[in-house]
C-alpha positions in Angstrom: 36.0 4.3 -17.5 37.4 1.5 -19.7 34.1 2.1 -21.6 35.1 5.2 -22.4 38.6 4.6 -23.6 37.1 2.1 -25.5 34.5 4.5 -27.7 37.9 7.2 -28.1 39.7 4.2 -30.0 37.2 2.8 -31.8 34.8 5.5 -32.6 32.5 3.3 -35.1 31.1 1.3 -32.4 27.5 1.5 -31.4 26.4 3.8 -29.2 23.5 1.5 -27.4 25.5 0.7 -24.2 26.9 4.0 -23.7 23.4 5.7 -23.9 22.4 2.5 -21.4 25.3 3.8 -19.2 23.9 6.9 -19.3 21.0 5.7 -18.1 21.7 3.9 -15.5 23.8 6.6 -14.2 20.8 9.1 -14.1 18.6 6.9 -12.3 21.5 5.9 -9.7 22.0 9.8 -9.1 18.2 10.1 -8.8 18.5 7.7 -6.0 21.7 9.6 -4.4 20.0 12.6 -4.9 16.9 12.0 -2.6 18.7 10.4 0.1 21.3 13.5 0.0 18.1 15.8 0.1 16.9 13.7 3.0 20.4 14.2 4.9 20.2 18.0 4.1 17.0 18.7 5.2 17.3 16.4 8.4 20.1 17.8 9.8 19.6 20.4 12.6 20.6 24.3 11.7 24.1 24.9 12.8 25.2 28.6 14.0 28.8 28.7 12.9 30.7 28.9 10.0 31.9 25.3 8.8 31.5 22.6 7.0 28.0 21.9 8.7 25.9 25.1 8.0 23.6 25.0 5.7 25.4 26.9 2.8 27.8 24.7 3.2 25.6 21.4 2.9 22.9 23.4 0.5 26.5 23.6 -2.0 27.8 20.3 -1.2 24.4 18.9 -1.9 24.3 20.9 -5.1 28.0 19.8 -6.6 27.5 16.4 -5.5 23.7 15.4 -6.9 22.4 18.0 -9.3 25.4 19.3 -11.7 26.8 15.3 -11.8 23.0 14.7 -13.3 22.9 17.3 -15.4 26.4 16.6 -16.9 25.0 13.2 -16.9 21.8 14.1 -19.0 24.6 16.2 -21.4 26.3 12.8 -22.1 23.5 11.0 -22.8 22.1 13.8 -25.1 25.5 13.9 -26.8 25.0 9.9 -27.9 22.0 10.3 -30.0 22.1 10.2 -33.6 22.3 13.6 -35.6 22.4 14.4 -38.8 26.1 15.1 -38.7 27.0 11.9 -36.4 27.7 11.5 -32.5 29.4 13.5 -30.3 31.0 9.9 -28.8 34.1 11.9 -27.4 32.2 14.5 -26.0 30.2 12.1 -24.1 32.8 10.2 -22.5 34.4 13.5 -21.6 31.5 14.3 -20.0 30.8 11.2 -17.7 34.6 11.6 -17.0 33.9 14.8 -15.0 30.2 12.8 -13.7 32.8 10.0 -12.4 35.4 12.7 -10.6 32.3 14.4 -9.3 30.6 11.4 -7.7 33.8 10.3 -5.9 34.8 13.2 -4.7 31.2 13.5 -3.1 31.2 10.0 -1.7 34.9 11.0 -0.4 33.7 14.1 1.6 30.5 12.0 2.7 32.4 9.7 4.1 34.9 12.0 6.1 31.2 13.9 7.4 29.7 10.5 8.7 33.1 9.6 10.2 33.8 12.8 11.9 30.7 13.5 12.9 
């Protein structure tokens, strides 16, 4: 975050360890990714309506590992060179809403491993 805030007031600054945050963040949601696909498809078929069906844990899994990667992937796309500059902003915008998504994730899988 203070990464970011940096970039938005000094826009003329290289763009190497943003694209390395980027990175890094795409392999650590790789990681989350398979062990939130192993807690999804481990987790014994539930009957009822709740937060422990499977459309409930097929969406969770969805909003908490695939659209924070592919917003992720956006950002780092968004720090390469073009021909009419960076989009610097755009990608700090961007792993803003990667950041909000992630906790809020690790928030609800928390309250799921303690209530359950």
């Amino acid at each position: 975050m203070v990464l970011g805030h940096w970039y938005l007031v000094t826009p003329r600054l290289s763009a190497q360890p943003l694209r390395l945050l980027c990175d890094l963040a795409i392999l650590s949601l790789v990681a989350l990714t398979v062990v939130a696909l192993w807690y999804v498809l481990e987790r014994p078929a539930a009957t009822a309506f709740g937060p422990d069906t499977p459309l409930f844990r097929w969406t969770g899994f969805v909003a908490v590992t695939i659209v924070p990667t592919g917003i992720t992937v956006a950002a780092r796309i968004c720090c390469q060179e073009w021909p009419r500059g960076r989009a610097i902003q755009a990608a700090t915008g961007l792993l803003y809403l990667t950041s909000a998504m992630v906790l809020a994730g690790a928030l609800a899988g928390n309250m799921v491993l303690l209530t359950g």
